[in-house]
C-alpha positions in Angstrom: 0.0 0.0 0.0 1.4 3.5 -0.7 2.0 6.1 1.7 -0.9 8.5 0.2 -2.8 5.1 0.4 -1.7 4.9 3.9 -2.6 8.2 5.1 -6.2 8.4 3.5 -6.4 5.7 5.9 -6.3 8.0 9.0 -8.4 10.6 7.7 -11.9 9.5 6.2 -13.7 11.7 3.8 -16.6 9.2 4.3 -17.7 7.5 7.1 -20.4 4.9 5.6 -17.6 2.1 4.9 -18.6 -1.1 6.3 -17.1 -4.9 6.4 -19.3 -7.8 4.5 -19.3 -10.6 6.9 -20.8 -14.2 7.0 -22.5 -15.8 10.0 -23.9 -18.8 8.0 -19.9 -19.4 7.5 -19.9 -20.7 11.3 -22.2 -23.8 10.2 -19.8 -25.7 7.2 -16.5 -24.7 9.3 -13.3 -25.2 6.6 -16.0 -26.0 3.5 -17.9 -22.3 3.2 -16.8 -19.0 1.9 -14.7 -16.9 4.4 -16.3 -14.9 7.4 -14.9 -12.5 6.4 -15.6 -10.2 2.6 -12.6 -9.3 0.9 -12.6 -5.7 -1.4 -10.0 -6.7 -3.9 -9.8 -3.2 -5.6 -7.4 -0.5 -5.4 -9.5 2.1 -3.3 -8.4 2.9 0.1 -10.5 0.0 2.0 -9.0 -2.6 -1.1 -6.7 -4.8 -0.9 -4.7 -3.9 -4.0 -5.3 -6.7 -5.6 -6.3 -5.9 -8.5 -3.6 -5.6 -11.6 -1.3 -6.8 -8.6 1.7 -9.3 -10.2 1.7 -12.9 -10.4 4.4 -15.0 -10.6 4.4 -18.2 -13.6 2.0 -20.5 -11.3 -0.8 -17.6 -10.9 0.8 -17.0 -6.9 0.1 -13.2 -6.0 3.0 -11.3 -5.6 3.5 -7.9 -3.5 4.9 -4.6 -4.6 7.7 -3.1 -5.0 10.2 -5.7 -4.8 7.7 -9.0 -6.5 7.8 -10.4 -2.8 5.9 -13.7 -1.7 3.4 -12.3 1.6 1.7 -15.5 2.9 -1.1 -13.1 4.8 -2.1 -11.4 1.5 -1.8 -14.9 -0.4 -4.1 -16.5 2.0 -6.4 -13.7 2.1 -6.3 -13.3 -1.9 -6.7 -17.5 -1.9 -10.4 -16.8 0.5 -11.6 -14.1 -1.9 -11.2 -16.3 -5.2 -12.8 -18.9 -3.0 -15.9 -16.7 -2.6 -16.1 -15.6 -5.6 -16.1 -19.3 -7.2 -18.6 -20.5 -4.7 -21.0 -17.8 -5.9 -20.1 -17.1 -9.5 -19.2 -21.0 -10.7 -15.9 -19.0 -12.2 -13.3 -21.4 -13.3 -10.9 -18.8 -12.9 -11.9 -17.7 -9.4 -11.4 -21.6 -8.8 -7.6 -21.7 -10.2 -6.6 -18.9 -8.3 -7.6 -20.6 -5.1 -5.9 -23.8 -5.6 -2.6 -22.1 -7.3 -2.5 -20.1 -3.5 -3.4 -23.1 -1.7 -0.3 -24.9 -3.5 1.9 -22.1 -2.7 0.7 -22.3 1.0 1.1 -26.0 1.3 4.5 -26.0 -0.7 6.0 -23.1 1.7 6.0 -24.2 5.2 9.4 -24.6 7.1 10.1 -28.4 7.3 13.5 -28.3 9.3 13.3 -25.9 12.3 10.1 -24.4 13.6 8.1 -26.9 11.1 5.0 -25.6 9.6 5.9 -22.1 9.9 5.1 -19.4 7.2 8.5 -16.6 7.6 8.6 -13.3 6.6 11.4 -12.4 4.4 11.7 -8.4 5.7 11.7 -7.2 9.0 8.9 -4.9 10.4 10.7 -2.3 12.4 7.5 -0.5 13.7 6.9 -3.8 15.5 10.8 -4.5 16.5 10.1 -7.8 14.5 13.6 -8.9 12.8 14.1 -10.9 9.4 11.9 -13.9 9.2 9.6 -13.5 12.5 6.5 -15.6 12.0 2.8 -14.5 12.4 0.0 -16.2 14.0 -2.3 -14.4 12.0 -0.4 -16.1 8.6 -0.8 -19.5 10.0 -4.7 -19.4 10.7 -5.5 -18.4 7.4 -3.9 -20.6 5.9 -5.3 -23.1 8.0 -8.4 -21.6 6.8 -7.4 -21.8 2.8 -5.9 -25.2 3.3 -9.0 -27.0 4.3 -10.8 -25.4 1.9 -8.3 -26.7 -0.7 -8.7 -29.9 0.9 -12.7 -30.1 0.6 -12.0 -29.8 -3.2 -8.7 -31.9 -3.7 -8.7 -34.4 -0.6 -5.7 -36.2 -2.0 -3.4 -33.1 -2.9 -1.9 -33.3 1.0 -3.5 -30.2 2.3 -5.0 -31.9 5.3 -1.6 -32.6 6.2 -0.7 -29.2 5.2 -2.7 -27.5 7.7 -2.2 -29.8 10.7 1.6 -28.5 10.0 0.4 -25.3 10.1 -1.2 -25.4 13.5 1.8 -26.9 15.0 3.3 -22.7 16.1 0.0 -23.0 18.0 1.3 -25.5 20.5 4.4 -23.2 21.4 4.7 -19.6 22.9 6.9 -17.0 21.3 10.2 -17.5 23.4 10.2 -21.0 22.4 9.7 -20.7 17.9 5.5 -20.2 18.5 2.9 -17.8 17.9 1.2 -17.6 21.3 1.5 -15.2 24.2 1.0 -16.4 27.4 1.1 -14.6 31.2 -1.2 -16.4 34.0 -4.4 -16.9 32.3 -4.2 -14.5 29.4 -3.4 -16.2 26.0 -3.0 -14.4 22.7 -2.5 -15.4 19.3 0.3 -12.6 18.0 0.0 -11.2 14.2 3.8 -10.5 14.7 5.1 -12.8 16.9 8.5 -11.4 19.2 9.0 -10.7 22.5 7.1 -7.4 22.0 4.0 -8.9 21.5 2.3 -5.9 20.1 -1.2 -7.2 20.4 -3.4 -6.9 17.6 -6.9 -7.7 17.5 -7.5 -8.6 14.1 -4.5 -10.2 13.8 -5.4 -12.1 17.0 -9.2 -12.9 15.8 -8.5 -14.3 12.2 -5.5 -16.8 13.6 -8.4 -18.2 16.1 -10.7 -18.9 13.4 -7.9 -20.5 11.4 -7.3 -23.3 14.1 -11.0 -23.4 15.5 -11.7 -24.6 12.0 -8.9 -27.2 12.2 -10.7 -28.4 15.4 -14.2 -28.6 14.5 -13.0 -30.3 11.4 -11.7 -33.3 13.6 -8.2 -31.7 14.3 -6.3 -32.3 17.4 -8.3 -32.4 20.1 -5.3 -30.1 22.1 -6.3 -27.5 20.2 -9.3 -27.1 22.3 -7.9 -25.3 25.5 -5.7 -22.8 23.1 -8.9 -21.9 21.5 -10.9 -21.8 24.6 -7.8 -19.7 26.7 -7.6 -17.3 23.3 -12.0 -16.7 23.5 -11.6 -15.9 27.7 -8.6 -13.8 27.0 -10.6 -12.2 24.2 -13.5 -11.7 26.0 -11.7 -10.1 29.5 -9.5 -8.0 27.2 -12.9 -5.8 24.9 -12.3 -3.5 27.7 -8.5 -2.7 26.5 -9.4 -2.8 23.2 -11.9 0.2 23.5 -11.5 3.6 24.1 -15.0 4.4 24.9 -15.2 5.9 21.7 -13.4 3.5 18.9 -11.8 0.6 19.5 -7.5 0.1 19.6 -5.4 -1.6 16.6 -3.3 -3.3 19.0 -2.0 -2.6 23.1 1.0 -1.1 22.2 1.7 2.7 22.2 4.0 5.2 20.7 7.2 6.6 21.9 5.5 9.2 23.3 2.4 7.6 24.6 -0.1 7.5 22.7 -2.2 4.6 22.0 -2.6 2.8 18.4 -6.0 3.3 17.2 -7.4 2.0 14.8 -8.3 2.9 10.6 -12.0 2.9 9.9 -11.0 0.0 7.8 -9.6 -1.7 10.9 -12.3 -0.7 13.5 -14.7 -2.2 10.8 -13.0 -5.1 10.8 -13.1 -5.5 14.6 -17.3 -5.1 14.5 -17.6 -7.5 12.2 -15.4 -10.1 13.6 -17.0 -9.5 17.1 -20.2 -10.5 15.1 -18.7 -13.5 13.9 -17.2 -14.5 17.1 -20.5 -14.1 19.0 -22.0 -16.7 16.3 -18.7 -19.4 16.7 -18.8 -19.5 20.6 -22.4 -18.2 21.2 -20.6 -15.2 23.4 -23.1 -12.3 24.0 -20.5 -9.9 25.3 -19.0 -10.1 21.7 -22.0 -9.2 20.3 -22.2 -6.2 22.6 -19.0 -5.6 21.3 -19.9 -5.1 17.7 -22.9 -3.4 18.5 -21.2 -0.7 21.0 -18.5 -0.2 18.5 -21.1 0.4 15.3 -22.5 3.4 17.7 -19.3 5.0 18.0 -19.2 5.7 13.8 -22.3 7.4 13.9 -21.0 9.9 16.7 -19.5 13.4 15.5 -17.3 13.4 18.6 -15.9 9.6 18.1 -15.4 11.0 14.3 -13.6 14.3 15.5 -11.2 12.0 18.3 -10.3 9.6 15.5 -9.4 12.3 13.1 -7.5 13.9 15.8 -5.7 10.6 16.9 -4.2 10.4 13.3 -3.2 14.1 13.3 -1.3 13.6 16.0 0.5 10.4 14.9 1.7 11.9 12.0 5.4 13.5 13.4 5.9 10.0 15.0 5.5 8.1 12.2 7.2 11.0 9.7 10.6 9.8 12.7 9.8 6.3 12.6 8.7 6.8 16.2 5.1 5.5 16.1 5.3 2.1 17.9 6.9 2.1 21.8 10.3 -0.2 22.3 8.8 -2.9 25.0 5.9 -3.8 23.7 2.5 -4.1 24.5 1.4 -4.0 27.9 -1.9 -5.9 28.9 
């Protein structure tokens, strides 16, 4: 995404964005389309998608440098998926299964097996050359049963079962998971900074609670049920009283990462799907409590104001705190 792209983010023009989401998903678990409604286009809530590269199998690749991004693969993989479930595309249908491929082909098979690794480092997050992402593994969980329910013998099942394996491990030790008492978190970028982002967080659950519900290891159960309570104890942290957070940390100087419209969409719409998966009312307070907050000039004016202020930090590279996240 380009920096204009970036900073449009911050500073909405409109406020009547909202995130297509699919409770009926919750019923076929690993067989349906996504939960979650992809925009594939170019616009400031898109994905960039669209008149993205390829490389000679049909794999999406990710500007500037032509890079391989197993998060934007997966997610690109769930779209085409959609699309062919509701269209009968052919196309739609290739693309899936040429990301699926990728994602079952790409997996580390010496140390830290299973694991999708990031060839560039993400200083905003402290996270160094090849730091793995909880958020990359649950999706393509996700995209790898899905590939399964169409080509059972292509080795997907066996694909995704690897893929769940960072699950079993906390971050000091080659996982994905954060644990302190009785707080567990699924970490989008996971180092000992453990930055704490929701979304991240939400779509890695749904990756393994698929695994599980389609007859996966049953010690998956207590992650998933540690992640929901953790999840569920936490919505206070995660809102602001007017708009909801990105992740726990906070800048250099303090202040606290709130989130896009884009991203506080994502965050009602998840909470709407997580309220359906583990019949949880207080998510579904959640999503409802967080809906208000669009509608309110003041939430509108704090959000606006929130960005303006981030700008000099993130012109310095200062917008994320050393340390981490603090729950």
């Amino acid at each position: 995404m380009s920096a204009i792209r970036r900073l449009a983010l911050g500073f909405p023009v409109t406020w009547s964005h909202r995130r297509g989401y699919s409770l009926s998903a919750t019923k076929r678990p690993g067989e349906a389309p996504y939960f979650i409604e992809w925009d594939p286009g170019q616009g400031i809530y898109g994905e960039d998608w669209t008149g993205a590269p390829f490389d000679v199998n049909g794999v999406l690749l990710s500007a500037p440098d032509r890079s391989y991004h197993p998060i934007r693969i997966a997610q690109f993989a769930l779209h085409r998926f959609a699309v062919w479930h509701a269209t009968g595309d052919a196309s739609a249908r290739q693309d899936f299964l040429a990301q699926a491929a990728w994602l079952r082909d790409h997996q580390q098979r010496d140390t830290s097996v299973g694991t999708y690794r990031f060839q560039f480092p993400w200083a905003k997050y402290g996270a160094n050359l090849g730091w793995c992402s909880a958020m990359a593994q649950g999706e393509a969980i996700s995209v790898l049963l899905r590939a399964e329910s169409i080509e059972p013998a292509d080795g997907y099942r066996e694909a995704a079962q690897r893929a769940s394996l960072p699950f079993y491990h906390d971050i000091e030790h080659g996982g994905v998971v954060w644990k302190q008492g009785h707080n567990l978190f699924l970490e989008e970028i996971a180092n000992v900074h453990a930055p704490h982002v929701l979304n991240g967080c939400i779509f890695a659950l749904w990756g393994i609670w698929e695994l599980w519900q389609r007859g996966g290891d049953p010690k998956l159960e207590p992650i998933i049920a540690g992640c929901v309570e953790t999840l569920r104890r936490w919505l206070t942290l995660f809102d602001t009283g007017w708009w909801t957070r990105y992740s726990l940390m906070r800048s250099i100087d303090g202040q606290p990462h709130i989130a896009t419209l884009k991203y506080h969409q994502f965050h009602i719409a998840q909470m709407q799907v997580l309220a359906e998966m583990f019949d949880e009312p207080a998510f579904a307070s959640a999503a409802v409590r967080w809906e208000s907050y669009i509608e309110r000039p003041h939430s509108r004016a704090r959000v606006l104001g929130a960005a303006l202020r981030s700008l000099p930090e993130r012109f310095w590279g200062r917008d994320m705190v050393r340390g981490g996240a603090h729950a």
